[in-house]
C-alpha positions in Angstrom: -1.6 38.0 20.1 -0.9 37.9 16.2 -4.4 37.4 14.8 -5.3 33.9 12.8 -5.3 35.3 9.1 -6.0 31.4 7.5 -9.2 31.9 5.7 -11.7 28.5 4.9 -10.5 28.7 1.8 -6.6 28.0 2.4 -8.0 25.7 5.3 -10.0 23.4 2.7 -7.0 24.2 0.2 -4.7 22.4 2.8 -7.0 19.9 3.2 -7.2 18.9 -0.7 -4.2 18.1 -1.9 -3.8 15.0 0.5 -6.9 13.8 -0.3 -6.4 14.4 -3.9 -2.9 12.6 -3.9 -5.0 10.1 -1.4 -7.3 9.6 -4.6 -4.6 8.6 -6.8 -2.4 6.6 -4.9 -4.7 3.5 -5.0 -4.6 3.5 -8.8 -0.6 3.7 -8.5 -1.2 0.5 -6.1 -3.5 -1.5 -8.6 -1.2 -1.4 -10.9 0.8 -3.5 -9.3 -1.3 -6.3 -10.1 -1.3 -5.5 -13.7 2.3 -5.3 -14.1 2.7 -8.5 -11.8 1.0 -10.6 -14.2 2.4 -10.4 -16.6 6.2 -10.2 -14.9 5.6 -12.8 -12.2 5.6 -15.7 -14.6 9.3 -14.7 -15.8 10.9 -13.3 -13.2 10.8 -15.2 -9.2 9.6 -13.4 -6.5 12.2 -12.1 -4.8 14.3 -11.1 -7.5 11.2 -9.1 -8.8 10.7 -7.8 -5.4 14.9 -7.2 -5.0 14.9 -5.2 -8.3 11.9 -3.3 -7.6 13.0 -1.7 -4.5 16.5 -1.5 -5.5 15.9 0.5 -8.3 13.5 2.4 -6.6 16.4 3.4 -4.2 19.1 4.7 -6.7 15.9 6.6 -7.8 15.6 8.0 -4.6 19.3 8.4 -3.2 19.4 11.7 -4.1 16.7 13.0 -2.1 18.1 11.1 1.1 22.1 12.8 0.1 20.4 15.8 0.9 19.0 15.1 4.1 22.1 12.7 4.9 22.8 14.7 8.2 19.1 13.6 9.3 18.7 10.5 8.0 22.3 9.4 9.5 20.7 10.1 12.8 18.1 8.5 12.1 19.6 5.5 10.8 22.3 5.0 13.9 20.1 6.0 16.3 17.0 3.6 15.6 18.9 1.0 13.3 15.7 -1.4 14.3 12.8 0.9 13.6 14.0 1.5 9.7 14.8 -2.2 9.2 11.3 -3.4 10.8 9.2 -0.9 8.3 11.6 -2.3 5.0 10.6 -6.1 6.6 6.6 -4.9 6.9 6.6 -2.3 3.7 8.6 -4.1 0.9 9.9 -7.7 2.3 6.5 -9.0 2.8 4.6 -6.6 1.2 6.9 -7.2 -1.8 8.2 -10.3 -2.2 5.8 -12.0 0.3 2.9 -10.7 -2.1 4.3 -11.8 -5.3 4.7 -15.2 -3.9 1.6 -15.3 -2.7 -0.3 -14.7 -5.7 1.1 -17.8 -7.1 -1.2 -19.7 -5.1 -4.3 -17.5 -4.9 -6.2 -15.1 -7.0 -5.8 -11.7 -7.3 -9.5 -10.9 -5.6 -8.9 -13.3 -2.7 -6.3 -10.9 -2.0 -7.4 -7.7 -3.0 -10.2 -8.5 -0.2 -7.8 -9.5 2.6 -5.6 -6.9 2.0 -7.9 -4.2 2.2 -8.9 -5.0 5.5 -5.7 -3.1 6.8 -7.4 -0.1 7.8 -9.2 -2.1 10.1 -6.1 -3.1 11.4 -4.6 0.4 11.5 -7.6 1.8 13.9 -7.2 -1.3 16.4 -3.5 -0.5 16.8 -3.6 3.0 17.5 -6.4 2.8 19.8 -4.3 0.2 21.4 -1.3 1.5 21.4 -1.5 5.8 21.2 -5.1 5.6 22.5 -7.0 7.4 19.4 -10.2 7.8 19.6 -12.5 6.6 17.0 -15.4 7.9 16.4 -18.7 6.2 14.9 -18.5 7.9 11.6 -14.8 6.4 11.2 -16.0 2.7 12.5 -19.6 2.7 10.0 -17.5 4.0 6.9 -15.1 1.4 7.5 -18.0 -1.2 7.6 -19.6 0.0 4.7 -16.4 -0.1 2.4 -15.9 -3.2 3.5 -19.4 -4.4 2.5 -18.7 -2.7 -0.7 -15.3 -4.4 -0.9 -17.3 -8.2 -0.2 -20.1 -7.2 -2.7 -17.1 -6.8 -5.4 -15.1 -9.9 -4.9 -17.9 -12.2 -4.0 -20.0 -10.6 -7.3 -22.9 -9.7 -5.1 -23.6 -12.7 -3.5 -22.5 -12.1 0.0 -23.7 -15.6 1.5 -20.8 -17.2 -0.6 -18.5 -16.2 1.7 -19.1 -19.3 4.1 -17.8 -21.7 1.8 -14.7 -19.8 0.6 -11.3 -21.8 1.5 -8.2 -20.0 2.9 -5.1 -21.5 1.1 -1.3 -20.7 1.6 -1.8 -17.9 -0.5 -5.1 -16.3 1.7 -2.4 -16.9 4.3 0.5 -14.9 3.6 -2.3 -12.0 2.3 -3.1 -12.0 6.1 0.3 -11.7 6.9 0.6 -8.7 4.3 -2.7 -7.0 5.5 -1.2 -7.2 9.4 2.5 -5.7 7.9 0.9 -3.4 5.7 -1.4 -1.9 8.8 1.8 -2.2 11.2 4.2 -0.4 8.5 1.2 2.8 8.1 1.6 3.2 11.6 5.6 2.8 12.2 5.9 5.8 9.7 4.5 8.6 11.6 5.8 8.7 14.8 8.5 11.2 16.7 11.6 8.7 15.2 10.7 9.9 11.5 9.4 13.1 11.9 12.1 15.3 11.1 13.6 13.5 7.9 11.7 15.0 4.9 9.4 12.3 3.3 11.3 11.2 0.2 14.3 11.2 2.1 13.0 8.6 4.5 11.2 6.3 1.6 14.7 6.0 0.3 15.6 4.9 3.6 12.7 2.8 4.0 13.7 1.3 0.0 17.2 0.5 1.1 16.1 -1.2 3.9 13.7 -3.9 1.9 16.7 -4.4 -1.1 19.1 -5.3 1.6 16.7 -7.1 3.1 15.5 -9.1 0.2 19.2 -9.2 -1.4 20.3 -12.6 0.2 16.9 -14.0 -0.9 17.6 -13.0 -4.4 20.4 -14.2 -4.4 19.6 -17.8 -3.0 16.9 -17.8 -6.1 19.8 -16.9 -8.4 21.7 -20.0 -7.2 19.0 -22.6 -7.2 18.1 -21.6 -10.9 15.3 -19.5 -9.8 13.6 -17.4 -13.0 15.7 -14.2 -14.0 14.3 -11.5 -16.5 15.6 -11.7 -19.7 12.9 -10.7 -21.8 12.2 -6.9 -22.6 7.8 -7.6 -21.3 10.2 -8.8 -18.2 12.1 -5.3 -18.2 8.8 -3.2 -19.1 6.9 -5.2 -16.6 9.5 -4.5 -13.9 9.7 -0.3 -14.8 6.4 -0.4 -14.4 6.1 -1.4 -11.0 8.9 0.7 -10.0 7.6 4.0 -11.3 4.3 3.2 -10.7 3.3 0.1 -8.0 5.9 1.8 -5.9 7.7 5.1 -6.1 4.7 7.0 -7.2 2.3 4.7 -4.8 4.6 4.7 -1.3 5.5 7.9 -1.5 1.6 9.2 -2.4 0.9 7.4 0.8 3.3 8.6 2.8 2.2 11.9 2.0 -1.0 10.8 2.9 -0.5 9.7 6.5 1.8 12.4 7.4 -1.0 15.0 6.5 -4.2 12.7 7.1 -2.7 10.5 9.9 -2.5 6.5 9.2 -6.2 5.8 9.8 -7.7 8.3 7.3 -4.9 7.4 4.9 -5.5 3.7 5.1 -9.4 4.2 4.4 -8.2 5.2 1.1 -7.2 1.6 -0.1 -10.7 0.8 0.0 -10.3 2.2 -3.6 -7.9 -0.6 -4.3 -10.7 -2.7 -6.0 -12.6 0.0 -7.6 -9.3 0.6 -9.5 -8.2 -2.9 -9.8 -11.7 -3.7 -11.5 -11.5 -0.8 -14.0 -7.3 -1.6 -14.6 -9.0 -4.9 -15.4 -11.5 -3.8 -17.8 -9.4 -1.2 -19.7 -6.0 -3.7 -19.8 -6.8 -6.9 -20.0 -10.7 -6.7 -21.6 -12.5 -8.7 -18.1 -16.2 -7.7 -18.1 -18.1 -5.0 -15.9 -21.2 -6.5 -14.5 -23.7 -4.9 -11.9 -22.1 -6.0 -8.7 -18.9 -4.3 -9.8 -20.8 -0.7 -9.9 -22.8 -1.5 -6.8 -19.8 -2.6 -4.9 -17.7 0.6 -6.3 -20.2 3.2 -5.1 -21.1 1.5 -1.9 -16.7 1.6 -1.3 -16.9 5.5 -2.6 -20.0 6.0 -0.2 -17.8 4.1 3.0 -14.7 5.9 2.3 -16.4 9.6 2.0 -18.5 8.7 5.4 -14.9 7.2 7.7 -12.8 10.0 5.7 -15.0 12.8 6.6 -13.4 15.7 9.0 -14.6 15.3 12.6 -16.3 18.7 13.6 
């Protein structure tokens, strides 16, 4: 029997460069709401969303040349599977999300949205039957009471006369796709392609998805970019909002597993707050640093190892 020669400290090593990635991926995420301001108002939805993830895709064709042998199996063999996770990950998660911020605020979905770890822990108990365990379900809580204390600026009881519109909506929508697409990524279908490989898959799949979309907004006069903000704002959220951010995640869940990854978004409004306060000179009052270290407090109690 060849003799377990790990040591703690290669063990914990292991252990903290997910979470460290983990801890940066939100930022990456946030950003997308910077860069969407000021790009949604020249350029339509879908086109952003079309040029986004096809340019994140010549990025990343390289990486899936590589593994062609692979990802051609993969891609002829479960031609469904990588279509459905471009649909959940980047067609309504992309384009759905631009859209929808047209017709609600940025904290009305920042909230929603971050209830997809929620989400992510009901369908694996449900479908792979993973146990949860009462540190997991009371960290979830709590970064979602620090997530309410944020976007409700401390006042939790003025939550019963908030109003869903379109917008709240389609954020629903995104929270469900975004919890379905963390767990269609780890499963025995992807395991073998290497993980830039498969976002370039994944990539491909949303631009030719979203391409006849783009292309109807083209037609009906829809808003095209044509300004170099438009062309910063859209670099941005390519390098950024989503090659640094999907593939940070997909790290995360193949080396955390979907439910610890997700937990991390909790830091979505932390960052979003502080993105705010930096870029575009909004105020930090108390119920921003209450709500941030009562997230920090929720995600360090779900993301905790198990013993």
């Amino acid at each position: 029997m060849t003799p377990d020669t790990s040591s703690p400290s290669q063990t914990g090593l292991a252990r903290f460069v997910p979470i460290t990635v983990m801890l940066l991926t939100p930022l990456f995420f946030a950003s997308n709401l910077i860069f969407g301001r000021y790009t949604i108002s020249e350029v339509a939805p879908f086109t952003l969303a079309f040029l986004r993830w096809t340019a994140a895709a010549l990025v990343l064709f390289p990486f899936l040349w590589m593994a062609r042998p692979k990802v051609r199996s993969y891609v002829t063999t479960s031609p469904v599977h990588w279509l459905v996770l471009g649909f959940l990950g980047m067609w309504i998660c992309g384009a759905g999300v631009y859209y929808a911020l047209q017709f609600t605020t940025a904290t009305n979905g920042t909230l929603i949205y971050t209830t997809s770890p929620l989400i992510v822990i009901i369908l694996e108990r449900l479908f792979f039957g993973r146990p949860t365990s009462w540190r997991e379900i009371a960290g979830i809580v709590l970064g979602f009471l620090g997530v309410a204390i944020i976007v409700l600026k401390g006042d939790l009881g003025t939550i019963i006369h908030s109003a869903f519109n379109r917008g709240d909506l389609i954020f629903i929508f995104a929270a469900l796709s975004w919890a379905g697409y963390s767990v269609l990524l780890k499963g025995p279908r992807t395991a073998a392609i290497p993980g830039p490989a498969l976002f370039a898959v994944v990539t491909l799949a949303g631009a030719i998805l979203l391409a006849p979309f783009a292309l109807w907004e083209f037609l009906s006069g829809g808003l095209m970019p044509q300004s170099w903000s438009a062309w910063g704002g859209i670099a941005g959220i390519v390098l950024f909002s989503s090659l640094l951010a999907f593939s940070g995640f997909q790290y995360g869940v193949a080396r955390l597993g979907a439910s610890t990854a997700s937990v991390f978004m909790y830091l979505l409004p932390p960052y979003g707050v502080g993105l705010a306060v930096l870029v575009l000179g909004e105020p930090f009052e108390r119920h921003h640093a209450i709500g941030i270290v009562t997230v920090l407090a929720g995600l360090l109690l779900a993301a905790r190892r198990r013993r």
